[in-house]
C-alpha positions, 0 to 999 in steps of 0.5 A, a space after each residue: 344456398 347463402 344460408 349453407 354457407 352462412 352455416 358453415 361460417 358460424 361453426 368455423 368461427 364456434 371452433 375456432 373461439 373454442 380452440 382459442 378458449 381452450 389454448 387459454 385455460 391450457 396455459 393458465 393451468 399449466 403454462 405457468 408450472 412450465 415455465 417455471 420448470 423451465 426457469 429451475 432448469 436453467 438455473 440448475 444447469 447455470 449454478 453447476 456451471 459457476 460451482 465448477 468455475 469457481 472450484 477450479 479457481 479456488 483450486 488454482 488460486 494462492 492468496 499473496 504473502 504478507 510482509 511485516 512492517 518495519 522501520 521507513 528509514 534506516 542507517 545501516 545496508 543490511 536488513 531482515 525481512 519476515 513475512 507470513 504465506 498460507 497454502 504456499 510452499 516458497 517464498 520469492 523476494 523482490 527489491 525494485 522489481 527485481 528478483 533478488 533470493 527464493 526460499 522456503 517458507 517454516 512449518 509454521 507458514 513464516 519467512 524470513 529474509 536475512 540481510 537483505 542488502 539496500 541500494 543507497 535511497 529508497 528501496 520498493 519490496 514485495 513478495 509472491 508465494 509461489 507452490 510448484 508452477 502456481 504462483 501468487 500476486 504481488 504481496 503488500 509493498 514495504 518502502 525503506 530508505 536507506 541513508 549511507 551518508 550522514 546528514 548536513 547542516 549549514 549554519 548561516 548566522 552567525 559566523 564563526 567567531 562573530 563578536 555581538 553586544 551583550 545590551 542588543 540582546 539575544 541573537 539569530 541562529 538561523 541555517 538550513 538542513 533537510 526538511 524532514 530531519 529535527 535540529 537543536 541549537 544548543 539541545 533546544 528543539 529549533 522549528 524547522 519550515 517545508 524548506 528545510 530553514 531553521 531559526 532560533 534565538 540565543 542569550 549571549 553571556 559576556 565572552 566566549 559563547 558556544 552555539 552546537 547545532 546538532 540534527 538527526 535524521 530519519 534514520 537516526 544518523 547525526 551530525 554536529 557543528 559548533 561555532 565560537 562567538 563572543 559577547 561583550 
């Protein structure tokens, strides 16, 4: 009875090793094809999707315009804008974030803002492209400052009408202005520090002497003063 039993037990485990030996050639032979059948499948399915993705951006999508540059800082309250926008039809201008004129861009892709009018101080513009109801991002920001008023100058030393010795050599010319604008002192560039001070030095001549100081901003907008003093 036992030796039966032992029997059958042997031939359960001969099948089972056999199935298993089976399974194992199986997949070495083919699993790996299927697996990678798989792997192609689902890469198929994934790039038709990110193909169709990108497709229906490209189709949304319009590239920002792009401003020319121009001067930084400017004396006058009008000013023109250009500008170049591919694959957009119209053009929106906006100056500190405020939408100011809409127009058409020319058959070669160029725009142009005329007079533009600036506030007093520093002006932030940029531009979108707009075609239908798409539009783009912002365009490149162009800074410009505008001065309506022309620079100052204060003169420190010397005074107006001041009398020095001619023996005790050259004198101090010394004032302040805006830091960024030039100063001459008798059409001799003077050095100007981050503050704004300026100084130089002048050889007086016996009696009257007469000291310009001129400075000129950013803008190219001047101002002049002249002082009187006297050598002895």
């Amino acid at each position: 009875m036992r030796s039966r039993v032992r029997s059958n037990i042997r031939k359960q485990n001969r099948k089972t090793i056999i199935g298993i030996i089976v399974i194992i050639l199986v997949f070495i032979f083919f699993g790996s094809n299927l697996l990678i059948g798989y792997g192609v499948l689902l890469d198929k399915i994934s790039g038709e999707k990110k193909i169709e993705t990108n497709s229906l951006q490209d189709v949304d999508y319009i590239a920002p315009p792009v401003l020319n540059p121009t001067t930084e800082a400017v004396n006058t309250e009008k000013i023109n804008i250009t500008g170049f926008s591919a694959g957009s039809k119209e053009i929106e201008l906006y100056l500190n974030n405020k939408l100011i004129e809409k127009i058409k861009i020319e058959d070669d892709s160029s725009f142009s803002f005329k007079n533009l009018i600036l506030k007093p101080g520093n002006n932030n513009i940029k531009a979108k492209a707009i075609d239908g109801k798409k539009e783009s991002g912002f365009s490149n920001i162009i800074s410009i400052i505008y001065r309506n008023e022309p620079p100052t100058i204060e003169i420190e030393k010397p005074k107006d009408g001041e009398i020095f010795k001619k023996d005790d050599g050259p004198i101090i010319v010394e004032g302040k202005i805006e830091p960024e604008f030039k100063v001459t002192v008798n059409d001799i560039l003077a050095i100007v520090d981050d503050e704004g001070r300026f100084l130089t030095r002048l050889s007086l001549e016996s009696g009257d002497n007469n000291i310009r100081v001129e400075v000129t901003d950013d803008a190219g907008s001047k101002t002049t003063k002249e002082i009187k003093v006297k050598g002895e």
